[in-house]
N, C-alpha and C positions, 0 to 999 in steps of 0.2 A: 665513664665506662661505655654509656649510647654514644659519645661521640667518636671513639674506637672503634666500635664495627658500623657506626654508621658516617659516612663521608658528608658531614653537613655543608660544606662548600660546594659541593659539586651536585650534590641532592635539588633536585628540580619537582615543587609538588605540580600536577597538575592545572593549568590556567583555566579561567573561565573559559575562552574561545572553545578550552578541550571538550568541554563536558554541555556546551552551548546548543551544537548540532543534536546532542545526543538528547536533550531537554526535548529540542526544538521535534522530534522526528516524533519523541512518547508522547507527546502533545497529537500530533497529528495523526497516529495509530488511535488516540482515544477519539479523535473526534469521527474519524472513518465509522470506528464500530458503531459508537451513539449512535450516526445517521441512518446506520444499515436498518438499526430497530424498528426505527419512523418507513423506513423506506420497504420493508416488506408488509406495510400497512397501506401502501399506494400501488400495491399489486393489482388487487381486486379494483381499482378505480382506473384508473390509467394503463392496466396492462403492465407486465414486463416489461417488455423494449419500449413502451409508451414511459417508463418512470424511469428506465436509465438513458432516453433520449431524451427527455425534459430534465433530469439531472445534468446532463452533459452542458444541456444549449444553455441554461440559466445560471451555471455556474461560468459560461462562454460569456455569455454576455456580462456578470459581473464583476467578472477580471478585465475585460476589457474594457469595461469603463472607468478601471480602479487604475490599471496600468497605461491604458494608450499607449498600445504596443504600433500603431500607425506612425509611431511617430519615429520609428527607427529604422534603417536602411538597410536589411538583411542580406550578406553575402550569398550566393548558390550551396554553399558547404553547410549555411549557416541552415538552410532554408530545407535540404536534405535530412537535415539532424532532424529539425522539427518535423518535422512529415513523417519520417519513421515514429517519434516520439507520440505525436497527435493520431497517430493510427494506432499504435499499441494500445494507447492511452484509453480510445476508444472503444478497441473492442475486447480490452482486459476491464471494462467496467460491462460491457453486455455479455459479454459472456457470461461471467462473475453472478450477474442478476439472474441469467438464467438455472443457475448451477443450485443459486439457493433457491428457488422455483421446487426445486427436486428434489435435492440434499439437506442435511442438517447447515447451520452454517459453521459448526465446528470442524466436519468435514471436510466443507465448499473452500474453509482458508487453511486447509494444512493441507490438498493437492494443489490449491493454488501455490502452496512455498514452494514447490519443486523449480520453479522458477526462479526465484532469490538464491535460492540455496545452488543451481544449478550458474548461477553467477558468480558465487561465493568459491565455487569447486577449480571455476577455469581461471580465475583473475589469481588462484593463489598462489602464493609466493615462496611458503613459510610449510616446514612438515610439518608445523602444529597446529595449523590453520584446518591441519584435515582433522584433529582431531575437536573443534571447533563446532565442524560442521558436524561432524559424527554424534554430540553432544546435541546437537539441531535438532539433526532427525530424528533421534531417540527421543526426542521432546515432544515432536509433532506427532510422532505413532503413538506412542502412551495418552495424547492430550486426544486422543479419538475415541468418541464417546461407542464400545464396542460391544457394550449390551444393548445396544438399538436393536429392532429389528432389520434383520436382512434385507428383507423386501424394500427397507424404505432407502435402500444404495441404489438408487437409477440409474444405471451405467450412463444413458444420456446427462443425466447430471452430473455425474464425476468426469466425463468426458470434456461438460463446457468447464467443469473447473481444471480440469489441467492447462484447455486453450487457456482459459487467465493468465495461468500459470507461466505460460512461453509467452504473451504479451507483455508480462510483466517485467519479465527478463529483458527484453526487448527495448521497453520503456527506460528500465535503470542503465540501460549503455546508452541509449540516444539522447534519455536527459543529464545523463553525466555530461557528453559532450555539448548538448546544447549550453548548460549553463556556465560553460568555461568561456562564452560570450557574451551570452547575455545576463539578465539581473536575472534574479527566481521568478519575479511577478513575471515580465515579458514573456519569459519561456513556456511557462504556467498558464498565458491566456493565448497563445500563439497555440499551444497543444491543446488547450481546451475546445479553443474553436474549432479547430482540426478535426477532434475527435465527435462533435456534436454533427458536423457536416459530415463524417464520415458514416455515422450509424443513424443518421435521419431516415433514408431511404429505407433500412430494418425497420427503422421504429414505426412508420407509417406503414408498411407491408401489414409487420404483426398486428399492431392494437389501432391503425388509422387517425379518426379525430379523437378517442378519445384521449391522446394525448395532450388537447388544448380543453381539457376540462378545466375551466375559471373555479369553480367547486374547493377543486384540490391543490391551486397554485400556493398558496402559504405553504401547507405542508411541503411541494415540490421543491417553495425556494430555498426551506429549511435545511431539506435532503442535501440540493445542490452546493449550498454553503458550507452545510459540514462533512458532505461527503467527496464532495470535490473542493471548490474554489478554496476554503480555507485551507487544509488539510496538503495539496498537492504546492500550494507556496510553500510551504512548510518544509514538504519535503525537499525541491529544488534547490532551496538554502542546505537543506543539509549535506544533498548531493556533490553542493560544492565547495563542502565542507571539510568530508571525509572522503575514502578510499574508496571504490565500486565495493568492493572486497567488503569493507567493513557497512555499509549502504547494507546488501544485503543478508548477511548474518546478521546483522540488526535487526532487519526487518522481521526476523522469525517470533520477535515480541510480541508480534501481534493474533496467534491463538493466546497468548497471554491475556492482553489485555481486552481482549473480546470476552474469555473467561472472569474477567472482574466485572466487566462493565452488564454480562448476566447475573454475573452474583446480584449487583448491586441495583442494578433497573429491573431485572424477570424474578430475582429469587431463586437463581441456579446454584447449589449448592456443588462445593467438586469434593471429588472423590481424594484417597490417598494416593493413587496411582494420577491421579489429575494434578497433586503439588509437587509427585515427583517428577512429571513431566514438564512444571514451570521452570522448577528448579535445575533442570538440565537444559532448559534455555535461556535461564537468567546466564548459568556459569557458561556457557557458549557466548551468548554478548559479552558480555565482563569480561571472557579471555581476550574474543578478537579485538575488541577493544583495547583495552591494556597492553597486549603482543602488539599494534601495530606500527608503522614506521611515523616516526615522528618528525 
């Protein structure tokens, strides 16, 4: 009788490869958020742009000693990509720092989505794909903690979170293209460097030497490890894994799993309106997912 309505010859379950990227990206959303915890604990010591500029350069230098990306001869196109990429790269991590300065960081990353999701809206293909993203953002407004107080929405802070927000976009085009040539690591320490030289000059303006406080480098390198170096290889593999399209509607998992990773590190309980809010970004991944071209 199942083999009647269901065509077992012709029926294809999903591969590993399918669901590998998809592993690979939830892994590196968890590791972002864990870092984020540690890293607004090196605010008060290093400064803002002092912790996301000793984030940058030490995750720069640990991929480039992992990758030896010297060792490879970069076409002009090749070398454009990366240079958009390592600028986004870098100033959707200082911004970002300064947004949680201000903001909740429930907040800080669902204006940052506008970004993903604004990648998601132009790459697509599919009329269902808008109802995808519609399922997004209904996720990300619900997932906003809306009995805060008022006062504590610093338009300068939602401001630097939306800059993230367009960096980030920025980022997912230029590393889609960079890694159609290169490996993830190389791309990864090529942008990281990039971006650490890019926002040096901030970092030293705003918080000076105390950026090179010895004090606080364990914790910095921990940041840099899990909030960069690990984390953005991860992502690069996925990049050229999957579709730009499906990259960023994925990525909208991540007030999710910032929302678990409080539960279960701060003790942040969520609301009913906070599970209905997961669960209309669980079913937006799972759609784009599943709809996409194979």
């Amino acid at each position: 009788m199942l083999a009647e309505l269901v065509n077992l010859k012709t029926f294809k379950a999903p591969s590993g490869a399918f669901f590998l990227p998809i592993f690979i990206l939830l892994l590196s959303m968890a590791s972002i958020q864990f870092s984020a915890t540690w890293a607004k604990d090196l605010f008060p010591i290093l400064g803002v742009g002092g912790t996301a500029t000793a984030r940058l350069f030490l995750a720069g230098l640990m991929m480039t000693l992992l990758f030896r990306p010297w060792r490879i001869t970069f076409t002009q196109d090749v070398l454009k990509s990366l240079a958009f990429y390592g600028v986004s790269l870098g100033f959707m991590n200082y911004s970002f720092y300064f947004a949680l300065e201000r903001i909740p960081l429930g907040i800080a990353v669902a204006l940052e989505f506008t970004g993903p999701l604004a990648v998601a809206v132009f790459a697509s293909k599919k009329k269902i794909d808008f109802l995808w993203v519609l399922l997004a953002a209904i996720g990300i407004v619900l997932i906003l903690p809306l009995d805060i107080n008022s006062n504590a929405l610093d338009p300068l802070g939602m401001l630097f979170a939306l800059m993230a927000g367009l960096c980030w976009a920025i980022y997912i085009i230029f590393g889609k293209r960079a890694s159609h040539t290169l490996s993830g690591g190389v791309a990864s320490s090529m942008g990281m460097l990039i971006a650490a030289l890019v926002v040096l000059p901030f970092g030293l303006y705003a918080d000076g030497t105390r950026i090179f406080n010895s004090e606080a480098l364990p914790m910095a390198f921990m940041v840099a490890f899990l909030g960069s170096a690990f984390p953005y290889t991860l992502e690069m593999f996925s990049l050229k894994k999957m579709p730009t399209r499906t990259f960023g509607i994925l990525m909208s998992l991540e007030p999710v799993v910032a929302s678990f990773m409080g539960l279960i590190f701060l003790g942040e309980n969520l609301t009913l309106i906070q599970y209905v809010a997961i669960s209309c970004v669980i079913i937006s991944s799972l759609g784009t997912t599943l709809t996409q071209d194979n």
